[in-house]
C-alpha positions in Angstrom: -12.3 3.7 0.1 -8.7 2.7 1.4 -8.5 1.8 5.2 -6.8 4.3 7.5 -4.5 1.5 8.1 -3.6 1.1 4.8 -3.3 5.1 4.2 -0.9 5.2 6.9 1.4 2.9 5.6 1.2 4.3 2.3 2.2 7.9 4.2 4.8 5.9 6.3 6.2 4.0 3.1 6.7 7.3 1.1 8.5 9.0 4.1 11.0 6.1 4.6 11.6 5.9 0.7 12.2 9.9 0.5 15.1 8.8 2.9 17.2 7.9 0.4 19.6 6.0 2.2 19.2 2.8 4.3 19.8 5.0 7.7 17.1 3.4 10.3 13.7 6.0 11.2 12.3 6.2 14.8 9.1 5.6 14.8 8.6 8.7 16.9 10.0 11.0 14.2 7.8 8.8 11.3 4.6 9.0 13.6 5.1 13.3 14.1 6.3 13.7 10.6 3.3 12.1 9.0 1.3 12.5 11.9 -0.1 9.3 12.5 -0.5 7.9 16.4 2.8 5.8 17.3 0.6 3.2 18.7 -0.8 2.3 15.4 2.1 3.0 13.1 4.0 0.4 15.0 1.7 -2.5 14.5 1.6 -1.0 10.7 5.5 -0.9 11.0 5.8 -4.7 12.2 3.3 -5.7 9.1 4.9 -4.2 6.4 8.8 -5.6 8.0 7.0 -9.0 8.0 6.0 -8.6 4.3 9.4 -7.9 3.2 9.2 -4.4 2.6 10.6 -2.8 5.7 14.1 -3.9 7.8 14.2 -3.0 11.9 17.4 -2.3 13.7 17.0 -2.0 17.2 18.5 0.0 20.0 20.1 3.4 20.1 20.1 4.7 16.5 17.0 1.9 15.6 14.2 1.8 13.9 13.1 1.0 10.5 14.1 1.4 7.1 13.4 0.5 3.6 14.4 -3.0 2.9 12.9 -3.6 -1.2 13.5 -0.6 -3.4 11.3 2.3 -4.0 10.5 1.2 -7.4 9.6 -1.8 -6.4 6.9 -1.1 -3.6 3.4 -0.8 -5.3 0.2 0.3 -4.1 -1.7 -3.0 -5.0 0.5 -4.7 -2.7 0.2 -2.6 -0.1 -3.8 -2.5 -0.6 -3.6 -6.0 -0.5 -1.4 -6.1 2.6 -3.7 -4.3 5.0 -7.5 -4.6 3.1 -7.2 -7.5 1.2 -9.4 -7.6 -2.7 -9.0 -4.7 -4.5 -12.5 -5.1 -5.9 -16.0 -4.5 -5.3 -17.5 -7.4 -5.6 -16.0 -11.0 -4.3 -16.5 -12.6 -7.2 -13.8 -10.8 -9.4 -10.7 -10.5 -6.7 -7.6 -12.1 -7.5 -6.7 -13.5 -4.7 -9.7 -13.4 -2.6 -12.5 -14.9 -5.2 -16.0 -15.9 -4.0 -18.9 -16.5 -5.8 -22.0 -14.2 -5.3 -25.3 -16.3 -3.5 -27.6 -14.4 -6.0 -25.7 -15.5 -9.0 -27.7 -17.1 -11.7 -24.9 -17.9 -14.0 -21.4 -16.1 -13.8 -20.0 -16.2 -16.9 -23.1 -14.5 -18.5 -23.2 -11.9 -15.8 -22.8 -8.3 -17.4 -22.4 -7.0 -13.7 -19.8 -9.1 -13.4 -18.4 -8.7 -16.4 -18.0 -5.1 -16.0 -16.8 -5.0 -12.2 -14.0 -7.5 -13.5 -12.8 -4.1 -15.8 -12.8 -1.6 -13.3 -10.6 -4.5 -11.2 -8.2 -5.1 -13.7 -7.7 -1.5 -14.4 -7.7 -0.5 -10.8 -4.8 -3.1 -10.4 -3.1 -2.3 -13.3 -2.9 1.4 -11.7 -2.1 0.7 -9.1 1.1 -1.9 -10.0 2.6 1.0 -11.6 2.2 3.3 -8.9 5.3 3.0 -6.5 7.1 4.6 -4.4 9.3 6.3 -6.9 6.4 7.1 -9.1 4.8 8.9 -6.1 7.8 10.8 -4.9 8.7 11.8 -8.5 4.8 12.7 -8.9 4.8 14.8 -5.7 7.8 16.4 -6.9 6.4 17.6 -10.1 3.6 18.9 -8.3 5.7 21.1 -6.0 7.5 21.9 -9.4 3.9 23.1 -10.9 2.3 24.7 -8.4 
């Protein structure tokens, strides 16, 4: 399972990218609209403008806004951002590889072998979804329903 840290600022990422423009977003009107508690969403705010991701402006008419395109924010980033390995077990993350102490021989291991698959397909899903993809996804889904 995701964080909740991480799930807000998937939630706060999709708001700020249905925006359109690059108009700053209080973080009062982002914390009601996708109610999440201001406290948190700033410190989730502050990491995602240190990544790159989000701009600030402060002041009267601040408060943050998208700085990278929609298209090209991804959920494995963000995962990465805020819970680190997308994978279950340590010794098939990317970016966060550790061998397991009960390891005999690792590149026999089936168990291994097959976590590394669900990683890389995970990831791979999770590249290509973005914050386009999602908005045009959610869209469709009004659309169908």
């Amino acid at each position: 399972m995701i964080s909740k840290k991480t799930k807000y600022a998937i939630n706060a990422l999709v708001y700020l990218a249905k925006q359109g423009e690059q108009k700053p977003i209080r973080i009062s009107d982002i914390s009601i609209s996708q109610n999440i508690p201001q406290k948190f969403l700033e410190a989730i705010l502050l990491d995602l403008k240190k990544a790159g991701i989000l701009a600030s402006k402060k002041g009267k008419g601040g408060g943050y806004y998208m700085l990278m395109a929609p298209k090209d924010v991804n959920l494995a980033e963000v995962m990465r951002l805020f819970d680190g390995a997308i994978a279950f077990l340590p010794c098939v993350t990317y970016n966060y590889y550790e061998r397991c102490e009960e390891c005999i021989d690792e590149e026999t291991c089936g168990i291994r072998d097959v976590f590394y698959e669900v990683r890389n397909k995970t990831v791979e899903l999770l590249k290509q979804a973005n914050l386009e993809e999602i908005i045009s996804r959610e869209g469709n889904l009004k659309n169908f329903s």
